[in-house]
ZADRENTOR-744374 format. One record per residue (C-alpha): residue number from 1; residue in one letter; x, y, z. Coordinates in steps of 0.02 Angstrom, whole numbers, plus 32768, in hexadecimal, padded with zeros to 4 digits. Layout:
N
DRENPA     i   aa     px     py     pz
DRENPA   NUM    A      X      Y      Z
...
//
This chain:
275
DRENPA     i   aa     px     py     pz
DRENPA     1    X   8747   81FB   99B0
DRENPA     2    X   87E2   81A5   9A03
DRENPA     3    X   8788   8120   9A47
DRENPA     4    X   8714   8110   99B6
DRENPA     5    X   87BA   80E1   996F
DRENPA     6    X   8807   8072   99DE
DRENPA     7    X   8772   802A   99FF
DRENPA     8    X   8778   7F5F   99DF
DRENPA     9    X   8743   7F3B   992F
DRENPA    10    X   8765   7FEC   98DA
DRENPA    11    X   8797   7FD9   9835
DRENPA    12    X   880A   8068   983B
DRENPA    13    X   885F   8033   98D5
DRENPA    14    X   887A   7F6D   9877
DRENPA    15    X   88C7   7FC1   97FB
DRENPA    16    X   893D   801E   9854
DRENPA    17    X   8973   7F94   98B4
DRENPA    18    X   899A   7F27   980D
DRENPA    19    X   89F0   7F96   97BF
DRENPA    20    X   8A70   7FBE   984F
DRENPA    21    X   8A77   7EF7   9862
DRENPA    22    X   8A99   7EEC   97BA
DRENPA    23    X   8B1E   7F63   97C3
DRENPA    24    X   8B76   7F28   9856
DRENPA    25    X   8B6A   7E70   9817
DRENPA    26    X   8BAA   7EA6   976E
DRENPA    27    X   8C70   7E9A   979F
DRENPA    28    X   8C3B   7DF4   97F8
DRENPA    29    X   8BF7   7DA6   9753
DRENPA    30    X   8C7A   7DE7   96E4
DRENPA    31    X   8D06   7D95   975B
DRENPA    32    X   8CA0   7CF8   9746
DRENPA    33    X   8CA2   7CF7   9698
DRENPA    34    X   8D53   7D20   9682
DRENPA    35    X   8D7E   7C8A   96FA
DRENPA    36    X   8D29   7C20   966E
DRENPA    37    X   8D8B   7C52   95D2
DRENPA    38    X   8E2D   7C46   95A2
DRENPA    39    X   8EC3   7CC8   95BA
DRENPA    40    X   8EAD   7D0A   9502
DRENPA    41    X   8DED   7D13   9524
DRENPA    42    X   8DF2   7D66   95B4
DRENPA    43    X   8E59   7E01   9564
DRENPA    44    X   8E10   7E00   94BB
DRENPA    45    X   8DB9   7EAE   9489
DRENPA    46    X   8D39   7EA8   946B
DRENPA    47    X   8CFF   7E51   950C
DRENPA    48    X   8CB5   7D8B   94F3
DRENPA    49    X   8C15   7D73   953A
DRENPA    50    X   8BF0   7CE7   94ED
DRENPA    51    X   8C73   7C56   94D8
DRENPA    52    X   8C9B   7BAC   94F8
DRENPA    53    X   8CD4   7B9E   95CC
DRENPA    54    X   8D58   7B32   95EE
DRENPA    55    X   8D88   7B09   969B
DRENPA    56    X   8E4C   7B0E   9671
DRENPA    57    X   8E7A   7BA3   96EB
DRENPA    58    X   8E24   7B48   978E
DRENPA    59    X   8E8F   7AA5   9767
DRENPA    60    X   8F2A   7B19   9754
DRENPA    61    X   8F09   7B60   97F2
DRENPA    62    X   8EFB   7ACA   9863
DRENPA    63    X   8F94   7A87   9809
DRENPA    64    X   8FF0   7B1E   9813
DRENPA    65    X   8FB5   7B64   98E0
DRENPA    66    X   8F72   7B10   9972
DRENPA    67    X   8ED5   7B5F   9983
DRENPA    68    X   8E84   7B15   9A3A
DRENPA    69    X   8F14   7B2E   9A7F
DRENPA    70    X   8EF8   7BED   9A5C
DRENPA    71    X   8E43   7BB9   9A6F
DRENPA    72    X   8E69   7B6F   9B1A
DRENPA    73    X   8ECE   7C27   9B49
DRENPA    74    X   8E43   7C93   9B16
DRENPA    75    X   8DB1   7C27   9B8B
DRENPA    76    X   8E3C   7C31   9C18
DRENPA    77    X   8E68   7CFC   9C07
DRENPA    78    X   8DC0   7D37   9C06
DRENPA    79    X   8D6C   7CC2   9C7B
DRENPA    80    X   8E13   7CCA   9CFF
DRENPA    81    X   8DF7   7D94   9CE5
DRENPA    82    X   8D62   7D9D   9CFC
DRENPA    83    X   8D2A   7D49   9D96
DRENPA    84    X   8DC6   7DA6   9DD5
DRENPA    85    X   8D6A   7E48   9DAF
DRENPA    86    X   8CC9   7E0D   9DFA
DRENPA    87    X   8D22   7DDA   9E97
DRENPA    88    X   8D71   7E89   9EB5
DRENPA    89    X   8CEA   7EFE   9E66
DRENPA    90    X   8C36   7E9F   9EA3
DRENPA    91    X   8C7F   7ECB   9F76
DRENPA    92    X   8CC4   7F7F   9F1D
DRENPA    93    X   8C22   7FB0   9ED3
DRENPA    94    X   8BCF   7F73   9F68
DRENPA    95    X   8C32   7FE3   9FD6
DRENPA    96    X   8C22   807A   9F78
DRENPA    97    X   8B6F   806B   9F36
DRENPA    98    X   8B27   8038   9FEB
DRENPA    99    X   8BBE   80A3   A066
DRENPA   100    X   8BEE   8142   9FFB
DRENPA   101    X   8C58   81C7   A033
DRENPA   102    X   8C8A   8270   9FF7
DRENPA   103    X   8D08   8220   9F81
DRENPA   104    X   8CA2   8196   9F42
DRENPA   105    X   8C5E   81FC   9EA0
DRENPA   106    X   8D24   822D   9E81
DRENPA   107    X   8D60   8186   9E92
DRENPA   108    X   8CEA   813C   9E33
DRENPA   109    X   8D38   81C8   9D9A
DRENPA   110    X   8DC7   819E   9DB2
DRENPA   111    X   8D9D   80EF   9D89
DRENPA   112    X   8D53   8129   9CE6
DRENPA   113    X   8DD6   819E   9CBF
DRENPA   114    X   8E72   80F9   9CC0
DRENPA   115    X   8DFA   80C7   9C28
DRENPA   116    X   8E1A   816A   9BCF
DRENPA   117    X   8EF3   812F   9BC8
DRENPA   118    X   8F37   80F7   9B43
DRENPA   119    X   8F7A   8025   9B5C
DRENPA   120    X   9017   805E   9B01
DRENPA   121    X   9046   80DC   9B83
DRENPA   122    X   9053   8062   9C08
DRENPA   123    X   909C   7FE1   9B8E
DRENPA   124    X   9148   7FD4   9BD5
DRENPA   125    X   9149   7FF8   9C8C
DRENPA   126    X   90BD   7F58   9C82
DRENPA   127    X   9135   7EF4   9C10
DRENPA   128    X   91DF   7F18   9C6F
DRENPA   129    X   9159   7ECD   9D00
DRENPA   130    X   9132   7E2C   9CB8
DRENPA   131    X   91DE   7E1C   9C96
DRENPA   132    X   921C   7E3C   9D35
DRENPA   133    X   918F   7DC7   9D83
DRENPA   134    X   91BC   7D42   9D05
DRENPA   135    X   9111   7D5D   9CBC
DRENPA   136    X   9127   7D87   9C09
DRENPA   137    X   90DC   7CF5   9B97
DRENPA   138    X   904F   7CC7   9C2E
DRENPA   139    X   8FAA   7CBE   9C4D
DRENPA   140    X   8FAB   7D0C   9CF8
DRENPA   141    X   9001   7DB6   9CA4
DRENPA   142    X   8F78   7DC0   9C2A
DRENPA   143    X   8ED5   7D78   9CBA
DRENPA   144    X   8F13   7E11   9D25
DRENPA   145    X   8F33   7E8F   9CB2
DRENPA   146    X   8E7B   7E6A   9C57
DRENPA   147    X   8E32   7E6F   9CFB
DRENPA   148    X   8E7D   7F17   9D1A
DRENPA   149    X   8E54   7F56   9C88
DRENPA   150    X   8D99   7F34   9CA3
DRENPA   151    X   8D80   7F5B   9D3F
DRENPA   152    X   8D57   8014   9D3D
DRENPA   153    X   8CC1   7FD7   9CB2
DRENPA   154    X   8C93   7F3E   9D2F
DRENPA   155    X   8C94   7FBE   9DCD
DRENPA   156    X   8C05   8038   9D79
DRENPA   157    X   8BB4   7FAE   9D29
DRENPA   158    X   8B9A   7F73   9DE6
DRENPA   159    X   8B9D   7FFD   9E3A
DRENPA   160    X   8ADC   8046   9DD4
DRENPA   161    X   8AB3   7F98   9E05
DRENPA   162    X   8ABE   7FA8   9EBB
DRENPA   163    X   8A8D   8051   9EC4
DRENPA   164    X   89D3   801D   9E81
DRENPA   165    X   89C5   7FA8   9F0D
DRENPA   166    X   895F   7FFC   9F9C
DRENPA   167    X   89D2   802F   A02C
DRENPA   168    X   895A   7FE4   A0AD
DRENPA   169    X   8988   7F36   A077
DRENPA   170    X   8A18   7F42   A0D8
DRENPA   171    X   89C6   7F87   A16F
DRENPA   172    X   8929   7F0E   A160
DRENPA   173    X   89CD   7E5E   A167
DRENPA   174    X   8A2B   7EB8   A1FE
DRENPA   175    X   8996   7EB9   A26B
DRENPA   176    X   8962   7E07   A249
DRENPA   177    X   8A1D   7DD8   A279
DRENPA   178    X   8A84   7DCE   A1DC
DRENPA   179    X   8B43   7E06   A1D5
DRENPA   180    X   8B70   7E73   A13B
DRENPA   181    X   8BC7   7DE9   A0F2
DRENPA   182    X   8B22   7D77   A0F7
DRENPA   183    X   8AC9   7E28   A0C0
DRENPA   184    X   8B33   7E2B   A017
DRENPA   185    X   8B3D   7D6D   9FF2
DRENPA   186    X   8A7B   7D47   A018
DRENPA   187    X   8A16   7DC9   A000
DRENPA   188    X   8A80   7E47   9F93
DRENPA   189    X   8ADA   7DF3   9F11
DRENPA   190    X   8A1F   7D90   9ECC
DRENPA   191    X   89CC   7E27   9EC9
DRENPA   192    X   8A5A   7E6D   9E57
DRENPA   193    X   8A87   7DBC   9DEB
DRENPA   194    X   8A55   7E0A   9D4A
DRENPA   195    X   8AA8   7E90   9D4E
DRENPA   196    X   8B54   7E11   9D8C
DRENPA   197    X   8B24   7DAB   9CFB
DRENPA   198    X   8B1E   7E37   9C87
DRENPA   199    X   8BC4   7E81   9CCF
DRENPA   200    X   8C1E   7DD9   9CBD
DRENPA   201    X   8BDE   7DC3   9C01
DRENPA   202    X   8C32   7E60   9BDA
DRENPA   203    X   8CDB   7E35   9C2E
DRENPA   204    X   8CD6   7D9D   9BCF
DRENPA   205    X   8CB6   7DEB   9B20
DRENPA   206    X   8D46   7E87   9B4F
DRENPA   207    X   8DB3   7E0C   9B83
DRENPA   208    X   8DAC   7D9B   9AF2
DRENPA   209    X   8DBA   7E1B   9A68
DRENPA   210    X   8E34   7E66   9ABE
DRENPA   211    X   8EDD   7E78   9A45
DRENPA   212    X   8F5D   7EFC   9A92
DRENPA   213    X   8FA4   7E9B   9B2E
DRENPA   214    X   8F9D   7DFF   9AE0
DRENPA   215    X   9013   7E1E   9A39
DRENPA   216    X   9090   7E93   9AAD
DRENPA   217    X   9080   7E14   9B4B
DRENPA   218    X   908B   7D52   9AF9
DRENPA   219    X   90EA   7D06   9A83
DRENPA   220    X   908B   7C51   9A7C
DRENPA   221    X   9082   7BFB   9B23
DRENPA   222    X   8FE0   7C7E   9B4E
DRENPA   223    X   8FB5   7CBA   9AAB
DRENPA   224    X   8F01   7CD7   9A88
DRENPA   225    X   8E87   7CB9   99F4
DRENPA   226    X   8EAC   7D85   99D4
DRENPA   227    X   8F68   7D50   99C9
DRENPA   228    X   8F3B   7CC4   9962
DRENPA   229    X   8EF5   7D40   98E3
DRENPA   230    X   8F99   7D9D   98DC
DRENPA   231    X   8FF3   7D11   98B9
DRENPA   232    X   8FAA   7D0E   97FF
DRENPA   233    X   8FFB   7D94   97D7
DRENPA   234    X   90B0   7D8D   977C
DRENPA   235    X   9128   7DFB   9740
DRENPA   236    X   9114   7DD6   9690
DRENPA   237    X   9050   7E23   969E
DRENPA   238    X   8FAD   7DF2   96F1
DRENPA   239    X   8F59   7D44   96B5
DRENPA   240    X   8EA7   7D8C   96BF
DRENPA   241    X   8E5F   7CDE   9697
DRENPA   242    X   8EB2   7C9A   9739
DRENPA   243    X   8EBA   7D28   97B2
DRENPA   244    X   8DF6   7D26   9788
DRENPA   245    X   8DF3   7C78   97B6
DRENPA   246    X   8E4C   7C93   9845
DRENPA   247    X   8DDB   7D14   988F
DRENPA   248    X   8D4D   7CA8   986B
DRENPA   249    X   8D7D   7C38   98BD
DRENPA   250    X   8DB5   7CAC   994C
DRENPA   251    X   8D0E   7D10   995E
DRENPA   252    X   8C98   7C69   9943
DRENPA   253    X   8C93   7C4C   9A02
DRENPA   254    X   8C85   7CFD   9A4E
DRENPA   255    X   8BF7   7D11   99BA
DRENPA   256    X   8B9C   7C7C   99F6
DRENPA   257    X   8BB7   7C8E   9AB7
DRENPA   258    X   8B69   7D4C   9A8E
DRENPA   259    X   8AD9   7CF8   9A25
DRENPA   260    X   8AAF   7C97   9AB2
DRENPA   261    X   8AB1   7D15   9B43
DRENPA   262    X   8A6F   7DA1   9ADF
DRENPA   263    X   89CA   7D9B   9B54
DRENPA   264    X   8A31   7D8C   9BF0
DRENPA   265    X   8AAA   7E24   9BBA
DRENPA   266    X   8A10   7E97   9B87
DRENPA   267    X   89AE   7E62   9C20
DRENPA   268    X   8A53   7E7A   9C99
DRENPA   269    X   8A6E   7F24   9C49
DRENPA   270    X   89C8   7F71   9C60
DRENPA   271    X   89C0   7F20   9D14
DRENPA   272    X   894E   7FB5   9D7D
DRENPA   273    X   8935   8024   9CEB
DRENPA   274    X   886C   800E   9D1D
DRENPA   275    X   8833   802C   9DBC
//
C-alpha cells in the first residue's frame, strides 16, 4: 500500500504534496502581497486580497537603506563560512568515517549535542570576544562564528557520505602508489561531490537566514539582509507594508538560488541511499 502510494503518478500522493506546498507557500504569498499595498492595506481587517499594488514601499526602501551593501554582506558570510566549514569538516569526516576509534561514535555526539545550546547562552562570553579582538561590526566575527555553528550539521552530513564509500578504495590507490593526500583529493572527494555539493547548499541557506549573531554582533559595517529586515522595525509600531517589502526583497535570492539547485540538493542528500 505504501508504495502504491508513493508511487509516481498516484493521485493521492499529488495531492498530498500540493496541499503541504500550498501551505508552506501560503506565508510566502501573503508577504508578497502585503509588500504591494499600502500601510493602511496591509492592516485592514478584514484582509485585502484583491486591491490596487503600488510599488511605494520598494522605492522607500532603497531611499531609506542600502540594500547590496547588506546584499553584498550576506553573499560574503555564507559563502566565507562555508567553504571554511568544508575545509575543516570534508579531512574531519574523512578521518573519522575511513580511521574510527573507540571515541569516534562519542565525538561525533558531542558534535550534535553543541546544536542542542541555546545561541543566547553563549551570547556574551562570544561578544566580550569580538570586542576584545576588535571584531564586533565584522565580517570575519560573523564568517567564523557561522562556520562554527554549522559544522557539527556539515561533519554528519559528510561523515554518511564517506562511510558509503567502499573501504577498499583506499587500499586498491595505496597499492598502485598514491599518498593519502592524492587518495582524498583524486579518488575520494569525486566519488563523494554530491553529497559536498549538497552539504555546501545547506551551509549556504543556514548561513543566510541566519538572524541571532548578526542583530547582537553588527551594527552596519557587516550587517546582513536578516539585519536589514530588522531595521524596519520602529518604536512607534511595525510598518507591515515595508518590513514585508523588506523581506521580499531579502528572501528573493536564497528562494531563487534554492529553485535552482533543488535537483542538486535532493540528489546530494540521498547520495548512497541505493545500493
Amino acid at each position: 500500500m505504501s508504495y502504491g502510494i508513493a508511487k509516481k503518478g498516484h493521485p493521492v500522493a499529488g495531492t498530498i504534496a500540493w496541499l503541504t506546498a500550498l501551505v508552506m507557500f501560503f506565508p510566502i504569498a501573503w508577504m508578497l502581497l502585503a509588500s504591494f499595498k499600502t500601510e493602511v492595506q496591509a492592516v485592514q481587517t478584514p484582509p485585502l486580497v484583491i486591491f490596487k499594488p503600488t510599488l511605494i514601499n520598494y522605492r522607500d526602501i532603497f531611499a531609506e537603506a542600502d540594500y547590496l551593501h547588506f546584499a553584498w554582506n550576506s553573499v560574503a558570510i555564507s559563502v566565507g563560512s562555508t567553504i571554511l566549514t568544508l575545509i575543516v569538516g570534508v579531512p574531519a569526516a574523512f578521518a573519522m568515517a575511513f580511521y574510527p576509534t573507540k571515541s569516534t561514535r562519542g565525538i561525533l555526539l558531542w558534535m550534535l549535542s553543541t546544536k542542542m545550546l541555546p545561541a543566547v547562552g553563549v551570547l556574551v562570553p562570544i561578544y566580550l570576544l569580538c570586542r576584545d579582538l576588535g571584531l564586533l561590526d565584522s565580517l570575519t566575527a560573523l564568517i567564523v562564528i557561522n562556520m562554527l555553528s554549522n559544522l557539527p550539521i556539515a561533519v554528519w552530513m559528510l561523515f554518511t557520505f564517506f562511510r558509503d564509500l567502499p573501504k577498499d578504495i583506499i587500499e586498491a590507490s595505496r597499492i598502485d602508489g598514491a599518498n593519502l593526500r592524492q587518495v582524498l583529493v583524486h579518488v575520494l572527494l569525486p566519488l563523494v561531490m554530491p553529497g559536498i555539493a549538497s552539504t555546501a547548499l545547506l551551509g549556504i541557506i543556514l548561513c543566510w537566514n541566519e538572524a541571532f549573531w548578526s542583530l547582537n554582533l553588527t551594527a552596519h559595517n557587516a550587517a546582513p539582509l536578516t539585519a536589514f529586515i530588522a531595521s524596519f522595525s520602529a518604536p512607534q509600531g511595525l510598518f507591515w507594508a515595508k518590513l514585508s517589502a523588506a523581506s521580499v526583497l531579502a528572501i528573493a535570492p536564497i528562494l531563487i538560488f534554492g529553485w535552482i539547485s533543488q535537483k542538486q540538493l535532493v540528489s546530494g542528500l540521498t547520495f548512497g541511499a541505493v545500493k
